[in-house]
C-alpha positions in Angstrom: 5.7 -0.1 -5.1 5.0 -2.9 -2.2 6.4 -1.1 0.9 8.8 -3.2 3.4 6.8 -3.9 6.8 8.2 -2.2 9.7 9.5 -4.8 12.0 9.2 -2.9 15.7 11.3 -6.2 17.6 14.3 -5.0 15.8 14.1 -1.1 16.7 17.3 0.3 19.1 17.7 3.9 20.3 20.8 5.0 20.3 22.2 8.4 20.9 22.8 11.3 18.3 26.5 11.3 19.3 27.4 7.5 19.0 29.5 6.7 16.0 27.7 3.6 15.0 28.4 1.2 11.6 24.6 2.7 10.4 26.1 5.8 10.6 29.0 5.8 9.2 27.4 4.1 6.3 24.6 7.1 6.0 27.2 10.0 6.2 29.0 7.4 3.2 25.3 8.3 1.0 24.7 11.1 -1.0 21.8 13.3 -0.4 19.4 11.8 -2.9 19.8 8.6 -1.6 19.2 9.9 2.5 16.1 11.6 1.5 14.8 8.7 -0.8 15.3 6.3 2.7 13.4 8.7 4.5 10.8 9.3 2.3 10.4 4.9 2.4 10.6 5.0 6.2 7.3 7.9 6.1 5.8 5.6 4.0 6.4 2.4 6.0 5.5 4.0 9.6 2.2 6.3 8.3 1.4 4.5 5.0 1.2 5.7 1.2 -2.2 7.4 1.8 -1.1 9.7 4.8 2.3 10.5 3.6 0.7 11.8 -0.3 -2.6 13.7 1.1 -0.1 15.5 4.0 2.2 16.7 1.5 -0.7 18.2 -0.9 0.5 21.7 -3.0 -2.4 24.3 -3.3 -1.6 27.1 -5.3 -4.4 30.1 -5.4 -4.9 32.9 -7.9 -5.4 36.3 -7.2 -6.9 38.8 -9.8 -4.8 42.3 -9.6 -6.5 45.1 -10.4 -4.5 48.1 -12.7 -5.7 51.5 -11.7 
C-alpha cells in the first residue's frame, strides 16, 4: 500500500475547542473509519517499518507446577 507523503506547507494548528469543517466531518465518521485515518497518518509521519516493529505482541509461557 504506497503511503500519501506528508505535505508539512499545508499543516494549521488550531484549537481543540474550534468547531471547524474537518471536524465536523470527523465527528460525521464512524469509528472504524477514525482509527483507520489514524493508523495512515502513523504511517505517513514514522513510516511502515516504525509503526509495525512498535506495535509488536509477545506472548510468554509459563509452566505451572500441580502439587
Amino acid at each position: 500500500m504506497d503511503m500519501p507523503r506528508l505535505d508539512k506547507t499545508r499543516l494549521t494548528i488550531s484549537s481543540l475547542d474550534e468547531f471547524t469543517e474537518e471536524k465536523q466531518y470527523w465527528l460525521s465518521r464512524g469509528k472504524a473509519d477514525r482509527l483507520n485515518a489514524i493508523e495512515i497518518n502513523l504511517r505517513m509521519i514514522y513510516g511502515t517499518d516504525r509503526t509495525t516493529a512498535r506495535l509488536q505482541r509477545i506472548i510468554e509461557t509459563a509452566e505451572l507446577s500441580l502439587r
